[in-house]
C-alpha positions as CSV (number, residue, x, y, z in Angstrom):
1,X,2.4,-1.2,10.4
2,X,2.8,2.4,11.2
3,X,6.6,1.8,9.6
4,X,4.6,0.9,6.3
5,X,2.6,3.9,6.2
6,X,5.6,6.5,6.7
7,X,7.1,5.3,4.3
8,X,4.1,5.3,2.2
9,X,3.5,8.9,3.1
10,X,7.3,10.1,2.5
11,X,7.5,8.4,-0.9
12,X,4.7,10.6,-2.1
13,X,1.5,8.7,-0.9
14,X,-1.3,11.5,-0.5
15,X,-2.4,9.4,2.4
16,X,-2.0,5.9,4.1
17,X,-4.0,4.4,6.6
18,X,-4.0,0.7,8.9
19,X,-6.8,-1.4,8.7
20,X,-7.5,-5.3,10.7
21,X,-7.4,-6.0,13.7
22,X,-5.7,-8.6,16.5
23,X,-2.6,-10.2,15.1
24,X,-2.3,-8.9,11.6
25,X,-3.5,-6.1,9.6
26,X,-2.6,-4.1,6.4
27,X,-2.2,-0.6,5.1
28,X,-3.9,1.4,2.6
29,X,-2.4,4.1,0.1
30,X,-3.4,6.1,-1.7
31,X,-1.1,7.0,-4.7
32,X,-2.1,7.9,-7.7
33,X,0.8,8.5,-10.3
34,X,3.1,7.2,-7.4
35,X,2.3,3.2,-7.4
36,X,5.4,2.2,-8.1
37,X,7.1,4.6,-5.8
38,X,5.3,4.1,-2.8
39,X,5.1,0.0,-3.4
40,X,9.1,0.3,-3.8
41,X,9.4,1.7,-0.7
42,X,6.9,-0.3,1.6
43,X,9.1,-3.7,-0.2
44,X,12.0,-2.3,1.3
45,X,11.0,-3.9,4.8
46,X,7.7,-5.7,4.2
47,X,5.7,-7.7,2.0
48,X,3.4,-5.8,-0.4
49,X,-0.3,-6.7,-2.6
50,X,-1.0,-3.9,-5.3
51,X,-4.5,-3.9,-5.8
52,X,-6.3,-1.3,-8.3
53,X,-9.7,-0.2,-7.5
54,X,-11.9,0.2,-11.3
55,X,-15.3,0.8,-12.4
56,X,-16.0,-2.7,-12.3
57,X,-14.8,-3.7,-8.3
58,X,-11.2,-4.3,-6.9
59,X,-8.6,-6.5,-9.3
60,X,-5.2,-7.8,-7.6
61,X,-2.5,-9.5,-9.3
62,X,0.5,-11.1,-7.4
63,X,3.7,-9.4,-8.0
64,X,7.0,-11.4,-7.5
């Protein structure tokens, strides 16, 4: 996990952080005008979700 958040962080994430607990856990960035970037990067070795945070709540849509 922390190689998901360096490379978060060096391809322009203003911050990334772990979350969970145990066996299994995930990241969150924060990248505004960098999603694609930063989601490019983390792919590279790992699995990614994008998931955008609106007015309304959280939306996610499965990328393949």
């Amino acid at each position: 996990m922390s190689r998901m958040v360096y490379n978060a962080r060096e391809a322009g994430a203003i911050g990334a952080k772990t979350t969970g607990a145990g066996g299994g856990g995930s990241i969150i960035a924060l990248c505004p005008g960098k999603v694609e970037e930063v989601a490019e990067a983390i792919d590279r070795d790992d699995n990614i979700l994008k998931i955008r945070f609106t007015r309304k709540g959280v939306s996610s849509r499965v990328y393949k």
